[in-house]
Chimera marker file (.cmm) of the C-alpha trace (Angstrom):
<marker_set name="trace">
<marker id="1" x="0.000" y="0.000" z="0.000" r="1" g="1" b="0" radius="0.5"/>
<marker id="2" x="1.602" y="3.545" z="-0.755" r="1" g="1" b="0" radius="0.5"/>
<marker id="3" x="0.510" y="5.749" z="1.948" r="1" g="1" b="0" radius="0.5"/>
<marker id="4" x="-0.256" y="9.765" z="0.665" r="1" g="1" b="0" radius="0.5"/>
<marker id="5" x="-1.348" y="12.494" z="1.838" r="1" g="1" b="0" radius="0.5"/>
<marker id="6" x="-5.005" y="11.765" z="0.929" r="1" g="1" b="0" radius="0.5"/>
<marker id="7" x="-4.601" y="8.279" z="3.557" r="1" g="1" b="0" radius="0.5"/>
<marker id="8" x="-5.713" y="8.715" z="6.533" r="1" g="1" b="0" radius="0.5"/>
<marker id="9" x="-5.125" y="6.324" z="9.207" r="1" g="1" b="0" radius="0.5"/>
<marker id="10" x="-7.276" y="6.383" z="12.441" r="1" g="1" b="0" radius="0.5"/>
<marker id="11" x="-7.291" y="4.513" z="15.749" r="1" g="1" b="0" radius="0.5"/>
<marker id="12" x="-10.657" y="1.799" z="15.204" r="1" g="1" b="0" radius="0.5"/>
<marker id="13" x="-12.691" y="1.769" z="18.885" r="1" g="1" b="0" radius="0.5"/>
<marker id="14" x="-13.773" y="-1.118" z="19.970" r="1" g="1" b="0" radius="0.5"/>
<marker id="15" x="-16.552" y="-1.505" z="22.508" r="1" g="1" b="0" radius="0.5"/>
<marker id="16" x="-17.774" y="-4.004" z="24.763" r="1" g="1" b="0" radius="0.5"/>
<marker id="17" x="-20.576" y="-4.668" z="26.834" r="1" g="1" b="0" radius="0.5"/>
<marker id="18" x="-20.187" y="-6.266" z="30.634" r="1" g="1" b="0" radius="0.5"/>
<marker id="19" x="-22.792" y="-7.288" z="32.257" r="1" g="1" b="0" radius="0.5"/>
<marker id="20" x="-23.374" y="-6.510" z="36.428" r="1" g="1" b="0" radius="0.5"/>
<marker id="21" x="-21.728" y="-8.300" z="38.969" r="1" g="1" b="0" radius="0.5"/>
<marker id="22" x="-22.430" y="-7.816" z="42.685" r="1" g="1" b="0" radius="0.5"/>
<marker id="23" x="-20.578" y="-5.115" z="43.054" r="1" g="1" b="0" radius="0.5"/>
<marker id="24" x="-21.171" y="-2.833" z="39.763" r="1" g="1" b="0" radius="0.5"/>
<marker id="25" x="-23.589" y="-2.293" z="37.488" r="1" g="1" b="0" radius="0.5"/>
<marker id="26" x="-24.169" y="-2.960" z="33.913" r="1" g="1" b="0" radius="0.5"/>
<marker id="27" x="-21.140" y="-0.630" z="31.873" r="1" g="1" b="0" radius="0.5"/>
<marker id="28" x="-19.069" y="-0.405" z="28.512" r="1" g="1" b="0" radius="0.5"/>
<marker id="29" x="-15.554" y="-0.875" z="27.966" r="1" g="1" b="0" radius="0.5"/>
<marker id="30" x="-14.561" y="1.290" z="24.956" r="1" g="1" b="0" radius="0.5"/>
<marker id="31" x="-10.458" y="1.024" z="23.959" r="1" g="1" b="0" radius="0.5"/>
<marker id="32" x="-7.938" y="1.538" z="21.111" r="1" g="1" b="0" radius="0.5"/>
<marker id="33" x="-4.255" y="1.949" z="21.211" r="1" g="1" b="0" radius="0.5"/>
<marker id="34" x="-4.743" y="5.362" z="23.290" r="1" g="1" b="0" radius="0.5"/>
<marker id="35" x="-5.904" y="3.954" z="26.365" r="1" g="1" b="0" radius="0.5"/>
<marker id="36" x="-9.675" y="2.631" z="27.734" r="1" g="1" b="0" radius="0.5"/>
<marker id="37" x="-12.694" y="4.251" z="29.365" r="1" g="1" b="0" radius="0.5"/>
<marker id="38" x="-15.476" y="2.828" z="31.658" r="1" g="1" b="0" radius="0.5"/>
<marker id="39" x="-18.894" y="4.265" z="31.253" r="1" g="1" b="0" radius="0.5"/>
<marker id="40" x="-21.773" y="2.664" z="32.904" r="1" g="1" b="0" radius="0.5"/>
<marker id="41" x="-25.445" y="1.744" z="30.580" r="1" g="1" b="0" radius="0.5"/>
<marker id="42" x="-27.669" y="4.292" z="30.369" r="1" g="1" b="0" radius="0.5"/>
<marker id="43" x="-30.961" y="1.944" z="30.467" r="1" g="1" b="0" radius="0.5"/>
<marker id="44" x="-32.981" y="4.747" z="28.813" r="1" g="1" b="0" radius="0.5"/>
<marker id="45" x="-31.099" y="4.096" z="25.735" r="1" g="1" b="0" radius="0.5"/>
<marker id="46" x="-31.310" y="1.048" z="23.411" r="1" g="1" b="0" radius="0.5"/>
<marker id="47" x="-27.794" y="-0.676" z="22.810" r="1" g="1" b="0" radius="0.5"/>
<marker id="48" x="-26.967" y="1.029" z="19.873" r="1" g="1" b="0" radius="0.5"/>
<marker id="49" x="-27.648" y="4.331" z="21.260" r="1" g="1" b="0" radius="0.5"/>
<marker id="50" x="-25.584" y="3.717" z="24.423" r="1" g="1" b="0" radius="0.5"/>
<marker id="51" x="-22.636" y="2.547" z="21.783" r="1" g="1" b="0" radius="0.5"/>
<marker id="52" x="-22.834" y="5.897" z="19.799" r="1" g="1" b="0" radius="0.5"/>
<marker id="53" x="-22.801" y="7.835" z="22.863" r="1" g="1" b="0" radius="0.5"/>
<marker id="54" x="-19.869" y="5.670" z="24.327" r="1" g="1" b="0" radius="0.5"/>
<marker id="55" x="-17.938" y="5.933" z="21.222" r="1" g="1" b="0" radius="0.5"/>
<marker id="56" x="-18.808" y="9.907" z="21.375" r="1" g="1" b="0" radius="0.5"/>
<marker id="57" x="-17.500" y="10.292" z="25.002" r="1" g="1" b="0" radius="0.5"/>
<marker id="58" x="-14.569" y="8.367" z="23.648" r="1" g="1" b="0" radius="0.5"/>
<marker id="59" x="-13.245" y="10.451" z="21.404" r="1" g="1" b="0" radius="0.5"/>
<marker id="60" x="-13.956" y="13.722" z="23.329" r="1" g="1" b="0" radius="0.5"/>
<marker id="61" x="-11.999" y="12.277" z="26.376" r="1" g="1" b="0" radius="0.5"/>
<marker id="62" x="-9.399" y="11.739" z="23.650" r="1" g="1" b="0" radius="0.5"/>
<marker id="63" x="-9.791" y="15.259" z="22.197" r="1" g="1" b="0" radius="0.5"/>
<marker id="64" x="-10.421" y="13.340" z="18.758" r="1" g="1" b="0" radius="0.5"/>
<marker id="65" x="-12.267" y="15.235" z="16.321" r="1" g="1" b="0" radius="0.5"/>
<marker id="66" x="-14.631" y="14.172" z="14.005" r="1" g="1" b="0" radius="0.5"/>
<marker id="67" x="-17.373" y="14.672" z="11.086" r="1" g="1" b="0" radius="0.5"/>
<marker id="68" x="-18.897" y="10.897" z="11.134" r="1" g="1" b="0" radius="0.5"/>
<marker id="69" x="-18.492" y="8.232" z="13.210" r="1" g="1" b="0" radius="0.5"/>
<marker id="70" x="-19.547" y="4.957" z="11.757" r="1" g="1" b="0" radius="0.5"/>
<marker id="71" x="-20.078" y="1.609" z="13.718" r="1" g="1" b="0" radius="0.5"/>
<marker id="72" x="-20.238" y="-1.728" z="13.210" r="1" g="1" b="0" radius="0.5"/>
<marker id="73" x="-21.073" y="-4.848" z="15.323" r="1" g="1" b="0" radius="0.5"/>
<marker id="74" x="-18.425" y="-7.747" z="15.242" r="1" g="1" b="0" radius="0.5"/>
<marker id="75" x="-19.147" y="-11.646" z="15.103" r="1" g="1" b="0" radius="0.5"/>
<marker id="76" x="-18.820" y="-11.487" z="18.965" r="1" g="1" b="0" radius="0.5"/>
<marker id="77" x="-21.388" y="-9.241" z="19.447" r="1" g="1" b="0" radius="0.5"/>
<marker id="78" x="-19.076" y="-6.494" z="20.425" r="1" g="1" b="0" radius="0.5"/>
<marker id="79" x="-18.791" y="-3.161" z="18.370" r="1" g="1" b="0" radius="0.5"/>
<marker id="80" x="-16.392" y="-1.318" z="16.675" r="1" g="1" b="0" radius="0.5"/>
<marker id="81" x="-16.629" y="2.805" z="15.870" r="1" g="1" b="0" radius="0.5"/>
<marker id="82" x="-13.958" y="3.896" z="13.480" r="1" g="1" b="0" radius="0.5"/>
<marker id="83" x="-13.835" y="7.961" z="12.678" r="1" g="1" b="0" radius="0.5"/>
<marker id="84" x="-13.827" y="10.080" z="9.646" r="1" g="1" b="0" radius="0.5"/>
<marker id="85" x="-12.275" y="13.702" z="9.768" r="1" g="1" b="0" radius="0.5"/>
<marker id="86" x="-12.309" y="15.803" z="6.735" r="1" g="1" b="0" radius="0.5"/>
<link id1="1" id2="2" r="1" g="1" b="0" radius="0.2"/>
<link id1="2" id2="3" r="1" g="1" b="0" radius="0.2"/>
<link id1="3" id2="4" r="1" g="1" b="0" radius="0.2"/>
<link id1="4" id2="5" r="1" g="1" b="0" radius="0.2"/>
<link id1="5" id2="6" r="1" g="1" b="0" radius="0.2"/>
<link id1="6" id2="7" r="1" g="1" b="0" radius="0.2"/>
<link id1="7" id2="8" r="1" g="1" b="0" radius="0.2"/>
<link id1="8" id2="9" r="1" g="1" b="0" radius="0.2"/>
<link id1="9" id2="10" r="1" g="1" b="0" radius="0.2"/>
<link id1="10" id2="11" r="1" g="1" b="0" radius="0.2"/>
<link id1="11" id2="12" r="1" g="1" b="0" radius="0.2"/>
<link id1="12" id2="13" r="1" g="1" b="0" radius="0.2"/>
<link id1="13" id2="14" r="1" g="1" b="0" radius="0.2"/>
<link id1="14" id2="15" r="1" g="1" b="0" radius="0.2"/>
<link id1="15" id2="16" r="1" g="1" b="0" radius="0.2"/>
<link id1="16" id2="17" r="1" g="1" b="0" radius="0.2"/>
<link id1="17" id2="18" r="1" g="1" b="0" radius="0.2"/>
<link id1="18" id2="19" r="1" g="1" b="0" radius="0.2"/>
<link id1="19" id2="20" r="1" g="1" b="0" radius="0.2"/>
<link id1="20" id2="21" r="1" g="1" b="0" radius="0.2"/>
<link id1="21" id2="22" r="1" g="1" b="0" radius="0.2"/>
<link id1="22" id2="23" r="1" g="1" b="0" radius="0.2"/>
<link id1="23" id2="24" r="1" g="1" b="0" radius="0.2"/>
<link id1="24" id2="25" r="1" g="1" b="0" radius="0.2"/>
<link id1="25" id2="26" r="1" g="1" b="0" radius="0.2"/>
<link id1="26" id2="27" r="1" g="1" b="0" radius="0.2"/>
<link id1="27" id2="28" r="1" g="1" b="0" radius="0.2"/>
<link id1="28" id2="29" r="1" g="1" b="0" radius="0.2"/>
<link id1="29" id2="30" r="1" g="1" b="0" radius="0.2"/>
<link id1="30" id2="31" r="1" g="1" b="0" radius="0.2"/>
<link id1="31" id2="32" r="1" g="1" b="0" radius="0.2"/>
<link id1="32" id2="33" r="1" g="1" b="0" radius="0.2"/>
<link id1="33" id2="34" r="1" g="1" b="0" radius="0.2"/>
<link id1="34" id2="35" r="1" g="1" b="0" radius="0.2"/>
<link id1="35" id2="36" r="1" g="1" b="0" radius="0.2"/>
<link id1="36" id2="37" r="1" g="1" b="0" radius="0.2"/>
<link id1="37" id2="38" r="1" g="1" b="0" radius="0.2"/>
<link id1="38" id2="39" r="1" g="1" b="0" radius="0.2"/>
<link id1="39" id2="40" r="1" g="1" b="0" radius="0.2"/>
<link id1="40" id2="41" r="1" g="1" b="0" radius="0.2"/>
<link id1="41" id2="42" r="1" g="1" b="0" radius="0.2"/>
<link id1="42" id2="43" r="1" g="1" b="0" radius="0.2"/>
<link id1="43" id2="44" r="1" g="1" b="0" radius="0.2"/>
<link id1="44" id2="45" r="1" g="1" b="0" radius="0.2"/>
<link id1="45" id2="46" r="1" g="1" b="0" radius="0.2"/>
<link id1="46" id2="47" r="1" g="1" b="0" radius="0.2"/>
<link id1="47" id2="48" r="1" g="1" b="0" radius="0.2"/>
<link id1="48" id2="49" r="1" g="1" b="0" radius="0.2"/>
<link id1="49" id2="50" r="1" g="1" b="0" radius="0.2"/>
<link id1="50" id2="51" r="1" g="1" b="0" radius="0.2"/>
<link id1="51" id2="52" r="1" g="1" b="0" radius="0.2"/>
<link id1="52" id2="53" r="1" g="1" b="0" radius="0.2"/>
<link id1="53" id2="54" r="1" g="1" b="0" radius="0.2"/>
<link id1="54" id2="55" r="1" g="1" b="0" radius="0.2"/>
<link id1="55" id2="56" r="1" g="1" b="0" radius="0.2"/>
<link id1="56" id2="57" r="1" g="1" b="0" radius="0.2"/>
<link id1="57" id2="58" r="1" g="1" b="0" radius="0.2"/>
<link id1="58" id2="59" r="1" g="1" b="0" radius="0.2"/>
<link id1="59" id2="60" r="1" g="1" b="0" radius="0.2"/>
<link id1="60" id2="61" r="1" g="1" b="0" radius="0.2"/>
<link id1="61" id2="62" r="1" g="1" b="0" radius="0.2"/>
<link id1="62" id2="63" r="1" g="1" b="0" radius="0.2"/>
<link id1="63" id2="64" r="1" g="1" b="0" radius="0.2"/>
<link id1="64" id2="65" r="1" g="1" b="0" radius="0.2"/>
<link id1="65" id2="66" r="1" g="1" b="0" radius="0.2"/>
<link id1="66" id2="67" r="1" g="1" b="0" radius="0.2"/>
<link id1="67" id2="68" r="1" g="1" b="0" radius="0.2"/>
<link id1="68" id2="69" r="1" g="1" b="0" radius="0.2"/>
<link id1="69" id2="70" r="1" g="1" b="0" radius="0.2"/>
<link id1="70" id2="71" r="1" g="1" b="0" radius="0.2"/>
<link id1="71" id2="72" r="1" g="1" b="0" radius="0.2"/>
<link id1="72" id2="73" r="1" g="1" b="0" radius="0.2"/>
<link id1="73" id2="74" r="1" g="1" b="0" radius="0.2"/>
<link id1="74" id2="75" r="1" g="1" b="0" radius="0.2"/>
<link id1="75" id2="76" r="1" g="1" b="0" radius="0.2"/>
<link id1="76" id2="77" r="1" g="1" b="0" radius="0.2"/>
<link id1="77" id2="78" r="1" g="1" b="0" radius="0.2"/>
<link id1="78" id2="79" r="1" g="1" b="0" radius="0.2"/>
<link id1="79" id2="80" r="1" g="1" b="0" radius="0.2"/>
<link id1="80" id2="81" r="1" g="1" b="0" radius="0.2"/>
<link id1="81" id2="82" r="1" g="1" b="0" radius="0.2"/>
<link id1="82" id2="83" r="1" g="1" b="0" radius="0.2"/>
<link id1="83" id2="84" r="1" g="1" b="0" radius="0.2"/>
<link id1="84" id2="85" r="1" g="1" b="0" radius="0.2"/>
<link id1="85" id2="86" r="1" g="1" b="0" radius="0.2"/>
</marker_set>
């Protein structure tokens, strides 16, 4: 692959869901090569509305700017957000 200056090469995020356990609640895991963040579910979302949002929080904790974020599910049932800046 010859890399340019129109390739852009981002950090995906991948996001996971843990269930509770007797001493926390339900929560994401969202991580990429800069590090990992905790958030707990928001049970007035649905899950793909608590993945946006985690994947949001993500990349503002990250100072990561963006113009789309677009998500996919894996064969695990976890997710993955990868980012597009213009």
């Amino acid at each position: 692959m010859i890399i340019t200056e129109q390739t852009k090469i981002y950090q995906a995020i991948h996001i996971k869901w843990f269930g509770p356990s007797a001493h926390k609640p339900s929560r994401y895991k969202a991580r990429s090569g800069a590090g990992s963040i905790w958030v707990t579910k928001n049970y007035g979302l649905n899950t793909e509305q608590n993945v946006r949002v985690i994947a949001e929080e993500y990349c503002k904790r990250k100072g990561w700017p963006y113009d789309m974020l677009y998500i996919g599910q894996l064969y695990d049932g976890s997710y993955v957000a990868v980012l597009l800046h213009e």
